[in-house]
C-alpha positions in Angstrom: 40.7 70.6 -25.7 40.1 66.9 -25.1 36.2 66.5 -25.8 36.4 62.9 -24.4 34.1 61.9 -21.4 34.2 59.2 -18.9 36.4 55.8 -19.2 34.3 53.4 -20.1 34.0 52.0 -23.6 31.8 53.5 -26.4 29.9 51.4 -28.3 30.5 50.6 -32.0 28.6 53.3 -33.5 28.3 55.5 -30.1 24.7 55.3 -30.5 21.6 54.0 -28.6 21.4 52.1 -31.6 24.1 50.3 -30.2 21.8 48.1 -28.0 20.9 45.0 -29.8 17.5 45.4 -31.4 16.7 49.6 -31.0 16.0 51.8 -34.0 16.0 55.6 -34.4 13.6 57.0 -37.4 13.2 61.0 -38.0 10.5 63.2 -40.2 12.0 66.4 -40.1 9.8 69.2 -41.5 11.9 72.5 -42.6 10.4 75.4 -44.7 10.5 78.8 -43.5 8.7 79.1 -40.0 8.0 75.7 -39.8 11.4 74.4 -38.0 10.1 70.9 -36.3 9.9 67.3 -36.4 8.9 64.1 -35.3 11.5 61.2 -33.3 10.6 57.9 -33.1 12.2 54.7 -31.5 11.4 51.2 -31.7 12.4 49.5 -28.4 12.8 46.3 -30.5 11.6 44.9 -33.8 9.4 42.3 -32.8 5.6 42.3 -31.4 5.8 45.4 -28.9 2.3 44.8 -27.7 2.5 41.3 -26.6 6.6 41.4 -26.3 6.7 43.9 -23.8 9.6 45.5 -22.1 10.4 46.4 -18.7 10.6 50.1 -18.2 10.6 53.1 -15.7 10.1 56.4 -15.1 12.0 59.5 -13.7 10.6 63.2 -13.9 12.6 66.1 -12.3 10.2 69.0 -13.2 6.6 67.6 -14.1 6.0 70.7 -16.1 5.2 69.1 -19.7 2.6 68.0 -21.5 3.8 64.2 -21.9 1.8 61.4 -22.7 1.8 57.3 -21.2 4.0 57.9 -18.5 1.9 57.4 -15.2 1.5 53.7 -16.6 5.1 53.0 -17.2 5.6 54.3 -13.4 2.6 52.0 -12.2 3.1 48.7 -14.2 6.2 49.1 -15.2 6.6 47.5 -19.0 6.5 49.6 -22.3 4.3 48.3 -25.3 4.7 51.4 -28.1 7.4 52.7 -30.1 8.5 56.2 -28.3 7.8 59.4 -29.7 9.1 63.0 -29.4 7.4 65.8 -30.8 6.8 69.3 -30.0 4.8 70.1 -27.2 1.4 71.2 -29.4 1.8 67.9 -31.6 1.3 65.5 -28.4 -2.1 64.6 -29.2 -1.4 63.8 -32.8 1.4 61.9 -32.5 -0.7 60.0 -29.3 -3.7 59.1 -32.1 -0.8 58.6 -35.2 1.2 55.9 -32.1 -2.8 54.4 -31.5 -3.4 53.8 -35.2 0.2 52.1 -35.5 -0.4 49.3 -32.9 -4.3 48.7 -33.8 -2.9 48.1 -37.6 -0.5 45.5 -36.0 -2.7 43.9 -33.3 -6.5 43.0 -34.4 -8.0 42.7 -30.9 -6.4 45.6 -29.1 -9.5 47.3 -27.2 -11.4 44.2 -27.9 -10.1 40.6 -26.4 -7.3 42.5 -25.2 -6.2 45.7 -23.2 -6.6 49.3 -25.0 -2.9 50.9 -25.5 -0.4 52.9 -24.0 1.3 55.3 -26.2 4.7 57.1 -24.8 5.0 60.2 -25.9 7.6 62.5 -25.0 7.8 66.3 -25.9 9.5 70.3 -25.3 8.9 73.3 -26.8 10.2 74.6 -29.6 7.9 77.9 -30.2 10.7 80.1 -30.7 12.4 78.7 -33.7 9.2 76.6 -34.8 5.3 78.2 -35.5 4.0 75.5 -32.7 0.8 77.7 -33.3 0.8 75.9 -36.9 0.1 72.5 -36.0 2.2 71.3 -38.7 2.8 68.1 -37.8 0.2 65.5 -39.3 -0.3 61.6 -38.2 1.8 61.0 -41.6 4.7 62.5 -40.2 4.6 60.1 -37.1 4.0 57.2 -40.1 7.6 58.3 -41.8 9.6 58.6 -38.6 8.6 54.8 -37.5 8.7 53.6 -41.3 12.8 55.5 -41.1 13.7 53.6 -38.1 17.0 52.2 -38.4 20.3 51.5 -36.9 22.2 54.3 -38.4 20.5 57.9 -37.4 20.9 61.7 -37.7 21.9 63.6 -35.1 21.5 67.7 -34.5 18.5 69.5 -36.0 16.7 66.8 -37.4 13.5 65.2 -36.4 11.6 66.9 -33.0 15.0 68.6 -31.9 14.5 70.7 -35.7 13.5 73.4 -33.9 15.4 72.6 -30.2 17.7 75.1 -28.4 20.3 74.1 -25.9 22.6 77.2 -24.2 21.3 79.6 -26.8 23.2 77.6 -29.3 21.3 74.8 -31.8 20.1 71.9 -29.8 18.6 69.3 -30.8 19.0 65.2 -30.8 22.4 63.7 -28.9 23.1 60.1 -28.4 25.9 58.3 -27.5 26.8 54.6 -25.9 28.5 52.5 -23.6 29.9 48.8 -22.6 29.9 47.2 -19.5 30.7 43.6 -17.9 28.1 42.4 -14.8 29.4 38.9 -13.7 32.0 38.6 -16.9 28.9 39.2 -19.2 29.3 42.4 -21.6 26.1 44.5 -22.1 25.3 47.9 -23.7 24.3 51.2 -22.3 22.7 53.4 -24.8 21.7 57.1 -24.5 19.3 59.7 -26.8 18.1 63.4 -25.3 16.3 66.0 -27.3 18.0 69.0 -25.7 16.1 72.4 -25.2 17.3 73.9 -22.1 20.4 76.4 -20.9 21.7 79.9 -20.4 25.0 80.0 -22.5 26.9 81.8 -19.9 26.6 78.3 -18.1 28.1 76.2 -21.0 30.7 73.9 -20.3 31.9 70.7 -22.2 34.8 68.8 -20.8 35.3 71.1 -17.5 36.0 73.9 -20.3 33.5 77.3 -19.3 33.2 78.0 -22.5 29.8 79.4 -22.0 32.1 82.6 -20.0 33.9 83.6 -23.4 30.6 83.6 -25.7 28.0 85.4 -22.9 28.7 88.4 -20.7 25.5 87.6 -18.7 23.4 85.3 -17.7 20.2 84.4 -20.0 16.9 82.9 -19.2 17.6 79.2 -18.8 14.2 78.1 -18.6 13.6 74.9 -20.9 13.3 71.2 -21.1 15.3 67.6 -21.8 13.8 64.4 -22.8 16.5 61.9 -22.0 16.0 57.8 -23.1 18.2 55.6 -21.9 18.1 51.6 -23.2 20.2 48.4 -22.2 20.3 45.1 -22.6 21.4 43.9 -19.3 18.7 42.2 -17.4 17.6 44.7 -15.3 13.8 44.4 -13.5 11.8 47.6 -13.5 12.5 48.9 -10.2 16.4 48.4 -11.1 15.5 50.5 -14.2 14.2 52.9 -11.9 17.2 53.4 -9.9 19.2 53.8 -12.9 17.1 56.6 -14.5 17.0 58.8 -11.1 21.1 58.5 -11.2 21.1 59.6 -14.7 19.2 63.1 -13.8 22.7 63.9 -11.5 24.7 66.0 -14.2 21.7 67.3 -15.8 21.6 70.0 -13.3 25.1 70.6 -13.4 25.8 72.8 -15.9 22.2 75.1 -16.0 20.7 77.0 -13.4 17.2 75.0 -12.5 14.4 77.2 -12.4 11.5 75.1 -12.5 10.2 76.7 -15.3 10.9 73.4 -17.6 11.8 70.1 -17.2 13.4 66.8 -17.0 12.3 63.4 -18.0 14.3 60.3 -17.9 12.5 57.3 -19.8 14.5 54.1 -19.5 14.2 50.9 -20.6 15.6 47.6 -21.2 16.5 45.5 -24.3 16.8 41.9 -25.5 14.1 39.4 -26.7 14.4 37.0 -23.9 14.0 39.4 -21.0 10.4 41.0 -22.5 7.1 40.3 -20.5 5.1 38.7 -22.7 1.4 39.2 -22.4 0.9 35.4 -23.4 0.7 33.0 -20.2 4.1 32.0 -19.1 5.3 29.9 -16.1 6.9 32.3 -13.9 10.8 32.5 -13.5 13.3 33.4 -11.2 14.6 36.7 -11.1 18.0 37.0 -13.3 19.5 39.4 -10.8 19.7 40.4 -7.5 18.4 44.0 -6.8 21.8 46.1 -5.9 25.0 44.6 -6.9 24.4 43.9 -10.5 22.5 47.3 -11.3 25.7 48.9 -10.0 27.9 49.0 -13.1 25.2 50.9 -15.2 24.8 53.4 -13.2 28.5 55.2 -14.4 27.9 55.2 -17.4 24.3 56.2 -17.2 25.0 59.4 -15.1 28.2 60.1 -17.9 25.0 60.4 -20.3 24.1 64.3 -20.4 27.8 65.2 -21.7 27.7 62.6 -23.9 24.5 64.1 -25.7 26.0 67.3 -25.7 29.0 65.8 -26.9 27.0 64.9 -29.6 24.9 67.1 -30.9 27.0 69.3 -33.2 26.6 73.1 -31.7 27.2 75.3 -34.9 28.1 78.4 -33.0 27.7 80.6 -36.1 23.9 79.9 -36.0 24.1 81.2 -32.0 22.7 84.4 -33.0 19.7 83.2 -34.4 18.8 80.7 -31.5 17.3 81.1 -28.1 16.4 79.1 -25.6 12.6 78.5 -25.2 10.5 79.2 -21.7 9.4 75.8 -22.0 6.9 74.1 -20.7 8.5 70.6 -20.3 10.0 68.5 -17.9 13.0 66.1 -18.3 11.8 62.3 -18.7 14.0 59.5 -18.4 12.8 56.5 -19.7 14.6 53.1 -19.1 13.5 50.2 -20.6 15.1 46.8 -21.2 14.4 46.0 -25.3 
């Protein structure tokens, strides 16, 4: 079966990575009923605060417990690392993201603006004790301190305890190039999946779901999926781009509303941040249809491509089911 998706081509690692200045860090914690984690990327690796990047906002089914996002929608920038968690450790990681940027910005909450942490969660109660509260401000610490170019993907991090089609979710990523105006930019993808009835499985037009499920399970569940590029895209163009990208996410599961979707997105390289230091204004790089159009193939290609991705060990099937979640999917676009 040819596993391959879309036409474009992948980036050199096939990760979000992939976009110049992005890095992936996991804490996994794994001993006995504890089966979770914590994800964190770094939009880029300078001053996120004052550097900041343009970003948006798409939610399918608002039914989560995510934090920072009604900001992002109104002013449309991102100034935190991202975080996904499970959905009980939202506040921790929120105080663990808060103690990060105060020990990198002195005047936060005084000269300046108080933060916006981003973070980004789904359930994983049925292969994780979320009744625990195992995961500690530390953990948040070691998954920023492990960012780097080169991650894990599958059950590490916050998709440790992640189902997807009653199989092992978890963390997917994947990447792609594209030319606006003879210039060559990078599309870059990551989703923690938790969502699915396995009857509905299908990779590569193959139903493979059919031949592993006689009947249809409860497909309730979530997806957080992040998108990143460093094309110059404003935040309204971001916005655009993250609704496309929700298009195939409802394609291969039956949408109950009992989860749901977000789509974070946003948008790398140095010299297209906003700054929170004065600067003379510019003129915008692009205008607000024709340029955004090449990204959005690639970006609505970026639900297989996670799935692609994320290693489903079908011998561990039997031991995994997909969590009534109480999630929505997030897409979050942000130019870093």
């Amino acid at each position: 079966m040819d596993t391959s998706f879309g036409i474009q081509q992948k980036g050199k690692r096939n990760l979000i990575t992939d976009v110049a200045g992005i890095t992936v860090g996991h804490c996994t914690l794994a001993d006995g009923d504890v089966q979770t984690g914590v994800t964190a990327l770094l939009p880029h690796q300078g001053d996120l605060f004052h550097d900041r990047c343009p970003a948006a906002v798409h939610v399918i089914n608002g039914f989560g417990k995510s934090a920072g996002l009604v900001q992002v929608q109104e002013l449309g920038y991102l100034e935190t690392p991202l975080i996904l968690t499970n959905t009980l450790s939202v506040g921790t990681a929120f105080t663990a993201c808060v103690r990060y940027m105060l020990a990198r910005n002195d005047q936060i909450g005084r000269a300046e603006s108080t933060v916006n942490p981003v973070i980004l969660e789904c359930n994983d109660g049925y292969l994780n004790d979320i009744r625990g509260l195992h995961v500690t401000e530390d953990h948040v610490f070691a998954a920023l301190d492990a960012a780097d170019t080169a991650i894990a993907l599958g059950a590490v991090g916050a998709g440790r305890g992640m189902s997807c089609y009653h199989l092992k979710g978890g963390i997917g990523s994947a990447s792609r190039v594209f030319e606006i105006g003879g210039q060559t930019y990078t599309l870059g993808a990551l989703a923690m999946t938790n969502f699915g009835s396995l009857i509905d499985l299908t990779i590569a037009g193959e139903r493979i779901g059919k031949k592993l499920a006689a009947e249809p399970e409860d497909a309730k569940g979530s997806c957080i999926m992040i998108l990143a590029t460093d094309a110059p895209l404003s935040s309204r163009q971001l916005s655009r781009l993250s609704q496309r990208r929700s298009v195939p996410a409802h394609l291969p599961r039956r949408d109950r509303g009992g989860g749901g979707e977000y789509h974070p997105l946003h948008a790398g390289g140095r010299d297209r941040h906003r700054p929170r230091r004065p600067h003379p204004p510019v003129a915008a790089r692009c205008d607000g249809k024709s340029r955004s159009a090449p990204v959005i193939a690639p970006s609505a290609k970026a639900l297989p491509l996670h799935l692609q991705r994320e290693r489903f060990d079908l011998p561990e099937a039997q031991n995994s089911r997909t969590i009534s979640c109480e999630t929505s999917t997030t897409a979050i676009s942000a130019m870093g």
